[in-house]
C-alpha positions, -999 to 999 in steps of 0.1 A, spaced: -129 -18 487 -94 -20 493 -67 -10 463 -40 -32 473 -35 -70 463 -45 -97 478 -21 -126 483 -46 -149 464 -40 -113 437 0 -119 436 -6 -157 430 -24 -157 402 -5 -127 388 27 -144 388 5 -179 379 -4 -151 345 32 -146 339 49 -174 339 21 -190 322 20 -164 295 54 -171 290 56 -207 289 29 -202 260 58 -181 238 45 -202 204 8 -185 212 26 -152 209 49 -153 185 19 -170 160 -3 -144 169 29 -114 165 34 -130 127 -4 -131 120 -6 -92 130 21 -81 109 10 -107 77 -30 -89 80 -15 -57 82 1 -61 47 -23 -88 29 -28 -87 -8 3 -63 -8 28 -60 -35 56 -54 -13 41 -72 16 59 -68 49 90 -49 32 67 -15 30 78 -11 67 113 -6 55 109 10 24 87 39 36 112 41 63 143 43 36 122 74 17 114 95 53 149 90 67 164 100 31 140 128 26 142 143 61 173 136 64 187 161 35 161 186 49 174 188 84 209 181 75 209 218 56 188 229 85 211 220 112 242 228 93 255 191 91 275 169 66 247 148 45 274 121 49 275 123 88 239 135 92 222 109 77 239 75 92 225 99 124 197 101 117 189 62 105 198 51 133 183 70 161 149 70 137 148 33 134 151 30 175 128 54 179 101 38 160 104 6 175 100 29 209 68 50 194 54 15 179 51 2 216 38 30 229 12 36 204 2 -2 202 2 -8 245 -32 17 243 -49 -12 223 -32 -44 239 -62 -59 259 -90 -40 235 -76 -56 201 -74 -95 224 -109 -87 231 -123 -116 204 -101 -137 227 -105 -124 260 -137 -132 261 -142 -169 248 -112 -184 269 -93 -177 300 -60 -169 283 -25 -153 303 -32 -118 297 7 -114 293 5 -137 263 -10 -105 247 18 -84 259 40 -105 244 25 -109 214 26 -69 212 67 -69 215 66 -98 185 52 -76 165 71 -48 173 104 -65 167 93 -77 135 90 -42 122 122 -30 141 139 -60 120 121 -49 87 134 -12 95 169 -24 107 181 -32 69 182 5 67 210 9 85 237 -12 68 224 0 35 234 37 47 267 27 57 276 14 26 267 45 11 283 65 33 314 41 37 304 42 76 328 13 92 311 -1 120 326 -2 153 329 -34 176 307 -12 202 282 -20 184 273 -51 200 264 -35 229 232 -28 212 220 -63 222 220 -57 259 203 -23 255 181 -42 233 171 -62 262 166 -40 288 146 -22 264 120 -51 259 119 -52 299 109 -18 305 87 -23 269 69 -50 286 64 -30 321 54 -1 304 26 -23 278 12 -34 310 9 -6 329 -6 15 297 -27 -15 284 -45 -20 316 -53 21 322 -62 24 288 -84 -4 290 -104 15 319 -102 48 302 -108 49 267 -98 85 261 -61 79 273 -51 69 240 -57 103 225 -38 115 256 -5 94 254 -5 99 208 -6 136 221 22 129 243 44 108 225 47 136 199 60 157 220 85 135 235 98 132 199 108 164 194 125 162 233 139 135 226 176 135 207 163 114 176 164 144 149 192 163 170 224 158 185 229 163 224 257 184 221 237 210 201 216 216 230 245 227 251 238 228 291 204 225 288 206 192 276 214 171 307 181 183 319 161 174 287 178 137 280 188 131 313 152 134 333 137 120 294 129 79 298 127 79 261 163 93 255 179 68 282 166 41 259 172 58 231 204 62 240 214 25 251 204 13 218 215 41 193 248 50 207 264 15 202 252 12 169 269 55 167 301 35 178 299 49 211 295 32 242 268 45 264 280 59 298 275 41 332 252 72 343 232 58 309 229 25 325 220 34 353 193 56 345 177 30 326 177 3 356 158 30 378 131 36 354 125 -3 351 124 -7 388 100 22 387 79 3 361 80 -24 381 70 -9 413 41 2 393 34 -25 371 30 -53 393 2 -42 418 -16 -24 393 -18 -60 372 -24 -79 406 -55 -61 412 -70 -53 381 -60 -83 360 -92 -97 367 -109 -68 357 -97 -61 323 -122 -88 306 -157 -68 323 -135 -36 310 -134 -49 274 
């Protein structure tokens, strides 16, 4: 049996995708729904997201400001920021091994876009990033940060953030799906990349042998995109640039694997 896609394959993968997106009010009711069960009959409902946040960024934060030597007042406006991307980040990650198992219920009564449940993964990942992102104002004010106009530039990094998100969701949903011990492997993996990953430590602490660590790390390109603008730095071409090749990778990957296995992912569940 041959591995590549079929033309009929490539039809009704595209036919998946623009249909999945056309049904956006599917996904964002479902995104909603996930994040209002996750915090039923809660106090605090949805706003534990950001206060357990505030009280690991404030207590780590005076930690590893002594332990790195750093200004509390610089430190921590750091470290909100690049913890708040990064979670967002992790959040995907984690949730793209259950993408297709958690639609199971739905899967397998109706023939739904199985992008819809991609999407609906991002909604709910946003959600919490906005929940978290109230953070970062409230640590300004304390610190009397000013922000800087570069900060807008967070919004296209944003974006191309949410493409690769939604590349990388597809690619690790579908495998994960097949393989039901690659979750274990990827939580393993993604704590690793944290501590590779400039989100507790600055770049130029590293010395030479960062360019080598961030610059060959996917997670610190986007990391990077997003964080820097909101550091009031704008992120360098090279940045950029590295983050448009690891989409076209995604895609190059992506694509055929959904094209041929799309089908497949229901008899998987």
């Amino acid at each position: 049996m041959s591995l590549s896609p079929t033309r009929r394959d490539w039809r009704l993968m595209l036919n998946d995708v623009v249909h999945g997106i056309t049904a956006w009010h599917v996904w964002v009711l479902l995104g909603f729904s996930d994040i209002r069960q996750r915090y039923k009959r809660s106090k605090f409902g949805q706003f534990w997201i950001t206060l357990s946040m505030g009280i690991f960024v404030a207590g780590i934060g005076i930690v590893y400001a002594f332990l790195f030597n750093q200004p509390i007042r610089e430190y921590l406006p750091f470290l909100a920021v690049n913890m708040v991307v990064w979670t967002l980040i992790a959040g995907i990650v984690n949730d793209a091994t259950l993408t297709f198992v958690q639609a199971s219920v739905y899967l397998r009564q109706e023939a739904m876009p199985k992008t819809v449940f991609v999407f609906r993964l991002l909604v709910r990942n946003l959600i919490a990033f906005a929940h978290n992102l109230i953070i970062i104002p409230i640590v300004w004010i304390c610190f009397l940060v000013v922000p800087s106009p570069a900060m807008l530039l967070a919004i296209p990094g944003l974006a191309l953030m949410m493409v690769a998100a939604f590349l990388s969701a597809m690619i690790i949903g579908i495998l994960s799906t097949r393989f039901r011990d690659l979750p274990q492997i990827i939580q393993n993996l993604l704590q690793i990349a944290f501590f590779m990953t400039p989100v507790m430590w600055r770049v130029d602490q590293m010395g030479a042998a960062a360019w080598y660590i961030v610059g060959f790390n996917p997670f610190a390109v986007f990391l990077r995109i997003v964080a820097e603008p909101l550091h009031g730095r704008i992120p360098g071409v090279a940045t950029y640039a590295s983050a448009l090749v690891v989409i076209a990778v995604l895609t190059l990957i992506a694509a055929p694997l959904f094209a041929r296995f799309r089908a497949r992912i229901v008899y998987w569940l």
